[in-house]
Kinemage of the C-alpha trace (Angstrom):
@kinemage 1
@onewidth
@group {chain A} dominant
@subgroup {mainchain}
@vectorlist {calphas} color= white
{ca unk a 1} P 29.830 -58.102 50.451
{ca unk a 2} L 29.595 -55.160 52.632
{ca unk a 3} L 28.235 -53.283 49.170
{ca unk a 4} L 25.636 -55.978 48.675
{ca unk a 5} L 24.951 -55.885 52.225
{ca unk a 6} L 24.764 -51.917 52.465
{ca unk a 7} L 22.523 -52.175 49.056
{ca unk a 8} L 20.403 -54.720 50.414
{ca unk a 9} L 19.712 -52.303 53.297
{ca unk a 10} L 18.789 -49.819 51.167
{ca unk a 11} L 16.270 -51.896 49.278
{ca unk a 12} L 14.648 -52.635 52.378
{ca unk a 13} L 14.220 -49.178 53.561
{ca unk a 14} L 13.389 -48.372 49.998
{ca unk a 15} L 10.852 -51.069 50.770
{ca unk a 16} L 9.763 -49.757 54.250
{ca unk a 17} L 8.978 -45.897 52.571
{ca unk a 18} L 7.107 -47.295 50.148
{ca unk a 19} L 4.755 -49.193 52.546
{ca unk a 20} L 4.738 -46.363 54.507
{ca unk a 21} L 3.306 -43.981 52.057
{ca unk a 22} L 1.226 -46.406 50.347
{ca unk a 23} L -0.397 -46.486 53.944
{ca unk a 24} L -0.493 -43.004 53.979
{ca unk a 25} L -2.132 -42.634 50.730
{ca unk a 26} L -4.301 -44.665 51.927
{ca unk a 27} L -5.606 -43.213 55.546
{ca unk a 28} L -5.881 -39.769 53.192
{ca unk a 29} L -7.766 -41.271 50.304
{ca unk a 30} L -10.038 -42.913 52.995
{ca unk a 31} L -10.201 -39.749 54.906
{ca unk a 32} L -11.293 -37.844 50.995
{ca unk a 33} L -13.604 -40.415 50.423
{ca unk a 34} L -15.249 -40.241 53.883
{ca unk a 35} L -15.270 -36.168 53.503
{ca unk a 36} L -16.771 -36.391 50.474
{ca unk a 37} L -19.564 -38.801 51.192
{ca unk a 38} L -19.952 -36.139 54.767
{ca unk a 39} L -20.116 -33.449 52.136
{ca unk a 40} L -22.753 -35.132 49.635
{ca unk a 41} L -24.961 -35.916 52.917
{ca unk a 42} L -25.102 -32.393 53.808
{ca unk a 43} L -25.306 -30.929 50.222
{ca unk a 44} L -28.401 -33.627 50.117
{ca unk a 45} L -30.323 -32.847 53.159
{ca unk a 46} L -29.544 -28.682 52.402
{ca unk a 47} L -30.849 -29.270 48.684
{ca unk a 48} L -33.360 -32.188 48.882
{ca unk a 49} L -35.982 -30.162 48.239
{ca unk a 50} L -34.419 -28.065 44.936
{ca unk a 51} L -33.105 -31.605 43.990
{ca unk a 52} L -36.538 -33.183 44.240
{ca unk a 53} L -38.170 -30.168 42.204
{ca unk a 54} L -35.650 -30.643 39.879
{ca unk a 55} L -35.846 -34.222 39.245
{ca unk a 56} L -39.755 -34.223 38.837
{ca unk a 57} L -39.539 -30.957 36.456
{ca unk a 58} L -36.968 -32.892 34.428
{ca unk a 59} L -39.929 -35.590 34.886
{ca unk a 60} L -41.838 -33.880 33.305
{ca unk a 61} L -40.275 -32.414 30.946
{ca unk a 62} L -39.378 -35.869 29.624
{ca unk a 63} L -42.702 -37.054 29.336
{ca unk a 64} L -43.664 -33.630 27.309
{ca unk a 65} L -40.814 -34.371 24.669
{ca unk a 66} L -41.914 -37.829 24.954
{ca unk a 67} L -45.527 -37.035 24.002
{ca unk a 68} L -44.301 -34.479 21.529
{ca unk a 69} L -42.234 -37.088 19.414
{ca unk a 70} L -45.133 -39.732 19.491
{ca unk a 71} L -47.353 -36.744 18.086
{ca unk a 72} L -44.403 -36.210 15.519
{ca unk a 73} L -44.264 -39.682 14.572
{ca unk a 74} L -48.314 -39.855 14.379
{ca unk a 75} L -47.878 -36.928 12.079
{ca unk a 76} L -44.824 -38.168 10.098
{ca unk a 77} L -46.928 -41.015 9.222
{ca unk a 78} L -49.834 -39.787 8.889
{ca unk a 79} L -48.429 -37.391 6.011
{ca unk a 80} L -46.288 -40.895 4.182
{ca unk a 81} L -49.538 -42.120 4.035
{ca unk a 82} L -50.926 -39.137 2.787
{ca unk a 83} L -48.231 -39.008 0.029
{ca unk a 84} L -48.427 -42.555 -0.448
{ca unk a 85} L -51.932 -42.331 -1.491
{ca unk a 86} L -51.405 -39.216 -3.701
{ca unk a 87} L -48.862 -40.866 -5.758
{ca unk a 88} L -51.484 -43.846 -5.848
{ca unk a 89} L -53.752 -41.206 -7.066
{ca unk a 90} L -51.304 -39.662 -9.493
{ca unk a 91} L -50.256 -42.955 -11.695
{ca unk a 92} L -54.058 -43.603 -11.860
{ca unk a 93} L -54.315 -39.926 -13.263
{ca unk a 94} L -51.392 -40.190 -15.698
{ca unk a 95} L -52.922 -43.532 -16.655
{ca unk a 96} L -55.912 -42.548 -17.199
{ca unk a 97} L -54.979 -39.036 -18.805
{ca unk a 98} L -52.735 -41.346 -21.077
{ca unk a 99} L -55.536 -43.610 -22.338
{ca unk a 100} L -57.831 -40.075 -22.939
{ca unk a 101} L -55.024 -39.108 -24.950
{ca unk a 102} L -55.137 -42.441 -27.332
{ca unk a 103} L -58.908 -42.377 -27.802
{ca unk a 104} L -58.816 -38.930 -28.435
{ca unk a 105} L -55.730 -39.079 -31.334
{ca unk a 106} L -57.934 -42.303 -32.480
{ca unk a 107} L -61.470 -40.382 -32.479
{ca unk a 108} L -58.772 -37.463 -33.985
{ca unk a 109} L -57.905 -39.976 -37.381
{ca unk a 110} L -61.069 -41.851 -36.908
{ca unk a 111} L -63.071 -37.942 -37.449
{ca unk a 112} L -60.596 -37.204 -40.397
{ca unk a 113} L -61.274 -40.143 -42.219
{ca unk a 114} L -65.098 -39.893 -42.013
{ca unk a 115} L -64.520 -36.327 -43.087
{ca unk a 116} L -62.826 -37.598 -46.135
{ca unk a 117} L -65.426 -40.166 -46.453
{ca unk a 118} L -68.142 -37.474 -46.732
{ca unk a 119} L -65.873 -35.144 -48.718
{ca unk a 120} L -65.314 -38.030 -51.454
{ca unk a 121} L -68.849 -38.762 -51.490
{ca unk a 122} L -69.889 -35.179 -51.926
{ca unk a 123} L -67.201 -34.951 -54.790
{ca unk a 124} L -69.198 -38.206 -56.321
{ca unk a 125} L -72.946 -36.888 -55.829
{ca unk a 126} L -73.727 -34.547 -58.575
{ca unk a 127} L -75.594 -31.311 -57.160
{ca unk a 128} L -79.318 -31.109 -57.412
{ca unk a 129} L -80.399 -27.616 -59.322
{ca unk a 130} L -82.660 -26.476 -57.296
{ca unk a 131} L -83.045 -26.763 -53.772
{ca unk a 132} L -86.367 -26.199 -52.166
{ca unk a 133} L -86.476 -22.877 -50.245
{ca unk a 134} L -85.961 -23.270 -46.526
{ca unk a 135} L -88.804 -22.255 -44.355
{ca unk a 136} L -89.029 -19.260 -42.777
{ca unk a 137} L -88.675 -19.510 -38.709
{ca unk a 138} L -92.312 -18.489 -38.056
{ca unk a 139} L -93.000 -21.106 -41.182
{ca unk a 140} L -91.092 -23.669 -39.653
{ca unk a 141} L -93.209 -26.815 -39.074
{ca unk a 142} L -93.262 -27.730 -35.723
{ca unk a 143} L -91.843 -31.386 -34.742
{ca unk a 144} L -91.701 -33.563 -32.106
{ca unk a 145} L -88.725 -35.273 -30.350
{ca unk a 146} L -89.838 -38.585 -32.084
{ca unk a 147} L -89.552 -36.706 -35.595
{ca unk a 148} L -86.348 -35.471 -34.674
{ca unk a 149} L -84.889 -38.792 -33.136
{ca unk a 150} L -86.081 -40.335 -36.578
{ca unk a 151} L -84.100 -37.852 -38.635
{ca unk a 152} L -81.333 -38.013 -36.475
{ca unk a 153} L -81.238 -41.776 -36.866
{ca unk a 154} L -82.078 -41.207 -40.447
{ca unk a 155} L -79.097 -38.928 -40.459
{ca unk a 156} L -76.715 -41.275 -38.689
{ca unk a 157} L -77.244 -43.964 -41.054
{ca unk a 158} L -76.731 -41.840 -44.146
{ca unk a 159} L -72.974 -40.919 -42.803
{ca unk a 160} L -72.624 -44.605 -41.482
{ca unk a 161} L -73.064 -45.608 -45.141
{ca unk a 162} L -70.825 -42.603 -46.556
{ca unk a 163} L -68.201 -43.830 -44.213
{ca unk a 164} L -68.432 -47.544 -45.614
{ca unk a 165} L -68.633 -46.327 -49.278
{ca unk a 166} L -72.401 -47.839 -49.733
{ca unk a 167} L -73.782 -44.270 -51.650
């Protein structure tokens, strides 16, 4: 018993230090905190001014970046659209550069076949044995734009008729 008791004893002193120093601790942290608060005060009223400069520089600096991105953006935007409608632009290109490309391989067969057309019927047509001289260009008879559109037509029917084997 006198162990338990002499243990029990020290608990409670062990008990008594320990509330003690927590007390302690705590006066001193009070003490820090209260020091430090003192020491932000003063470091406030000595700097106000550099702190105030600095907050409305950083302000402003803000508000620069700020604008800048929105200008970025604008841009950024500005330049998808810009692509957007160039590739718009480009599949109606291709497209249309594609479609050129058929017409012109048909026009291609369609001119080789009137060529053969015309070669055939020149093959068929037996040769006259005398052509009549051509005209000297000071001889040359003058015509008029109707004359010509009439052999032209005159022409165009001719090869229209070679091409459908009607010579």
């Amino acid at each position: 018993m006198a162990q338990f008791r002499q243990h029990l004893d020290t608990e409670t002193e062990r008990g008594r230090l320990i509330e003690r120093l927590t007390t302690e601790q705590s006066v001193a942290i009070e003490g820090l905190k209260t020091q430090h608060a003192a020491a932000m005060e003063a470091m406030n009223c000595k700097h106000s001014d550099a702190i105030t400069a600095l907050k409305t520089e950083h302000a402003k600096a803000l508000t620069g970046q700020a604008l800048l991105i929105n200008e970025l953006k604008a841009r950024l935007n500005s330049r998808e659209t810009g692509d957007q409608a160039l590739s718009e632009r480009l599949s109606q290109f291709e497209a249309t550069q594609s479609e050129q490309a058929e017409v012109i391989k048909y026009l291609q067969k369609e001119n080789e076949r009137l060529n053969q057309a015309v070669r055939s019927a020149n093959r068929a047509r037996t040769p006259t044995p005398v052509d009549p001289p051509l005209p000297q260009p000071e001889e040359a008879p003058q015509r008029d734009s109707k004359d010509l559109a009439v052999c032209k037509h005159q022409s165009l029917s001719q090869t229209e008729r070679v091409s459908k084997g009607q010579v």
